[in-house]
N, C-alpha and C positions, 0 to 999 in steps of 0.2 A: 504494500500500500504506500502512496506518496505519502508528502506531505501533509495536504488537503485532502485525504479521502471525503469521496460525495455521500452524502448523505438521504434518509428519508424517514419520515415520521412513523411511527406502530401501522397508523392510522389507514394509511395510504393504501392505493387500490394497486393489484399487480401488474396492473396496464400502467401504472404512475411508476414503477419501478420498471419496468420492461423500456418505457420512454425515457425516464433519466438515463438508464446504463449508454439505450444508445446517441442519446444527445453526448452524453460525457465522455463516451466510449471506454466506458468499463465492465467488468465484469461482475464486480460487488457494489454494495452499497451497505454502509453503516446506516445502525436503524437506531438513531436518539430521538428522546421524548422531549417535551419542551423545555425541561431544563438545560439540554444537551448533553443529557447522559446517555451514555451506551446502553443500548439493551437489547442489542443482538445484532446480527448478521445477516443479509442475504444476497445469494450469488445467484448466476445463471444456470447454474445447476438445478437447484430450489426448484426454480418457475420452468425446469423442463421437467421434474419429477413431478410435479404437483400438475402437469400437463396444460397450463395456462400460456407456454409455447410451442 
């Protein structure tokens, strides 16, 4: 991960996370809550296991 890893909220739909990766062009995305605490991970893997690519 860089510097700046991109992020995304709990909340967010997996079409909002399928569209940041590829606007950002990455493969993960940190998932912080409004404080900008970490609270978990998700990659492109995820959204091809869960069949929503």
């Amino acid at each position: 991960m860089g510097r700046s890893p991109k992020t995304i909220a709990p909340d967010a739909l997996a079409s909002e996370a399928v569209h940041a990766m590829e606007a950002h062009k990455v493969n993960a995305l940190v998932v912080v809550d409004d404080g900008h605490r970490v609270v978990g991970a998700l990659n492109f893997i995820d959204l091809l296991r869960a069949r929503v690519v």
